[in-house]
C-alpha positions as CSV (number, residue, x, y, z in Angstrom):
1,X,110.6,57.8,131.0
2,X,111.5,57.8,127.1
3,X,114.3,59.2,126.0
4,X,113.1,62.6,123.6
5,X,114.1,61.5,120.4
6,X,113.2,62.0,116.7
7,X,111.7,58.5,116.8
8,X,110.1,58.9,120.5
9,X,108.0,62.0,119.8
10,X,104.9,60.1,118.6
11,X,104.6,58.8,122.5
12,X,105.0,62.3,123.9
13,X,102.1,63.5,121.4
14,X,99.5,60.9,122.3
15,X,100.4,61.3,126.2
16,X,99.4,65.0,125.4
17,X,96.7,63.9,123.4
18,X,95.3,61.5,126.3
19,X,95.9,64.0,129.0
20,X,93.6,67.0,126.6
21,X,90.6,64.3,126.2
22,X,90.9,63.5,130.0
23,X,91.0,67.4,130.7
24,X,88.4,68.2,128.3
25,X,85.8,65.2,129.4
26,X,86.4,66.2,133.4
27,X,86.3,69.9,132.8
28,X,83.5,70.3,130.5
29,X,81.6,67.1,131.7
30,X,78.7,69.4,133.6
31,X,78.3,71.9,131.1
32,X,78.8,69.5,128.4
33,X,75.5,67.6,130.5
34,X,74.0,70.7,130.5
35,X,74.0,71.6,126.8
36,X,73.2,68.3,125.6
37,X,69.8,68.7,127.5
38,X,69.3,72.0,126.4
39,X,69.6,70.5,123.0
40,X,67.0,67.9,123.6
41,X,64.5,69.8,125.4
42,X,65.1,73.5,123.8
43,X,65.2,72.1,120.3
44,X,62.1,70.3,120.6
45,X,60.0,73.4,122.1
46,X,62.0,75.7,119.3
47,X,60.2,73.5,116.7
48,X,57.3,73.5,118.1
49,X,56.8,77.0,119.0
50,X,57.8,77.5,115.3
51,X,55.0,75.4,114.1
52,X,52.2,77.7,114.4
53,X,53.7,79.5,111.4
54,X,52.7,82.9,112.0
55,X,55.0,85.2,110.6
56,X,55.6,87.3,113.6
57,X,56.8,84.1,116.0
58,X,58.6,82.6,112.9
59,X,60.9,85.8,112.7
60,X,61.6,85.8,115.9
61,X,62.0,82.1,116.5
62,X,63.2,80.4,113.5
63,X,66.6,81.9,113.5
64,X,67.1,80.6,117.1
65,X,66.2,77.6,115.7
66,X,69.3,77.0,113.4
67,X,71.2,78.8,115.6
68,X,70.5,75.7,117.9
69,X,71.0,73.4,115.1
70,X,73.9,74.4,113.8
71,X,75.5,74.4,117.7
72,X,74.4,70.6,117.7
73,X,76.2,69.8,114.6
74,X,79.0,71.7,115.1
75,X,79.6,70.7,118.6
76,X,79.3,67.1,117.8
77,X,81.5,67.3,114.7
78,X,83.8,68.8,116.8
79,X,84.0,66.2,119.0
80,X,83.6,63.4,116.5
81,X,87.1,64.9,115.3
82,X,89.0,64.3,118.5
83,X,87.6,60.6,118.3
84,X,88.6,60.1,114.9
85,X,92.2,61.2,115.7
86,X,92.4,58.9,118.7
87,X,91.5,55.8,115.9
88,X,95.2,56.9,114.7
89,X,96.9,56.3,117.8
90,X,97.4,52.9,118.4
91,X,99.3,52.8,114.8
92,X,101.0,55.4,116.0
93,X,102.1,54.0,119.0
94,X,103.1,51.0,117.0
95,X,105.2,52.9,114.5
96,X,107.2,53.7,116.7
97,X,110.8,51.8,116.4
98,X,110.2,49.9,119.5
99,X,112.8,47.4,118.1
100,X,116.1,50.0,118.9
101,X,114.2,50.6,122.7
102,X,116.2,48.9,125.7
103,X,113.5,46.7,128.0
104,X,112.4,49.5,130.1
105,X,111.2,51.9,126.9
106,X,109.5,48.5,125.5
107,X,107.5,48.1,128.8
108,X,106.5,52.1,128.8
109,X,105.6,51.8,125.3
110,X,103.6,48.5,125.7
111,X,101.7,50.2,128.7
112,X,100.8,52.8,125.9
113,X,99.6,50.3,123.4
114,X,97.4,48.9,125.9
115,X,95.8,52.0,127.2
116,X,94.9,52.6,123.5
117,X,93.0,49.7,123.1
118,X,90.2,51.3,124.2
119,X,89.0,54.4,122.1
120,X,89.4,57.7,123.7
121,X,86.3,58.6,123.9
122,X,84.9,62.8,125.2
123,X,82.1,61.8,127.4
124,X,79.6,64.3,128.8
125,X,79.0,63.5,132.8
126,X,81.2,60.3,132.7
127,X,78.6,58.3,130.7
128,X,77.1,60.0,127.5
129,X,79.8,59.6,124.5
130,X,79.5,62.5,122.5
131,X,79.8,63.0,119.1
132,X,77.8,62.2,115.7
133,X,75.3,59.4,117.4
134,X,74.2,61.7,120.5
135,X,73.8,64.4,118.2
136,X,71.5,61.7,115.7
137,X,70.1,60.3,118.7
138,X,69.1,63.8,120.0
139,X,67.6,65.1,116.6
140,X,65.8,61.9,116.3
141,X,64.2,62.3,120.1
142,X,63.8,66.0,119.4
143,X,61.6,65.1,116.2
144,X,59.5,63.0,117.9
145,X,58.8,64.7,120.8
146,X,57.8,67.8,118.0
147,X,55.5,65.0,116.1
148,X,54.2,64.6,120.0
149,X,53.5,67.6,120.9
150,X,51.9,68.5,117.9
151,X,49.8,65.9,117.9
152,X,48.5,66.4,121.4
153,X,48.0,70.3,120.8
154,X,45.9,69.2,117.6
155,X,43.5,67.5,119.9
């Protein structure tokens, strides 16, 4: 392993920061599934149940309604973060004076490099990526399934 030196600690951060994103994507991957859904189907029957706009089921629906909004965008901002800090890492890596290393540390730090070629990425149930385009994706599905449903309940 690296030596723990002044110069080495960017490599123990983005091993830490690999291992949280791995944690966070296998622990939460079910309910993260889970929520996600809820967002898609909940939001859409939320807006339309709000539609009828009779003061009585607006009062008692429309807060839910942002409630579930705001989740969304928080929880996908939230996420988008962590993504945006593992687009630092591979400069990070890089910064790091491999030129002082002895051959072993160069091939433990090149193994790094590599692994951060691809984006670290949360993923919800080991496929969805999750972040600011599932969360535009889902308020784009959740509209039109509203503009649906409307529609059909018009007829």
């Amino acid at each position: 392993m690296i030596q723990t030196t002044a110069g080495n600690n960017n490599i123990i951060h983005v091993f830490i920061y690999l291992r949280f994103a791995k944690d966070i994507s296998s622990i939460f991957k079910v309910g993260n599934t889970c929520t996600y859904i809820y967002f898609l189907s909940g939001s859409c029957v939320l807006l339309f149940i709000c539609s009828s706009l009779d003061p009585e089921v607006l009062s008692q629906f429309l807060p839910v309604t942002f409630i579930t909004f705001g989740n969304l965008i928080q929880t996908s901002i939230i996420y988008e973060l962590v993504t945006a800090v593992s687009d630092r890492l591979p400069a990070t890596v890089y910064n790091t004076p491999w030129e002082l290393m002895d051959n072993g540390n160069r091939r433990t730090l090149l193994i790094f490099l590599q692994r951060l070629q691809t984006p670290v990425r949360i993923e919800a149930f080991g496929s969805l990526k999750i972040g600011l385009e599932s969360m535009a994706a889902i308020l784009k599905t959740t509209f039109s399934y509203y503009l649906f449903l409307k529609t059909v309940s018009d007829d």
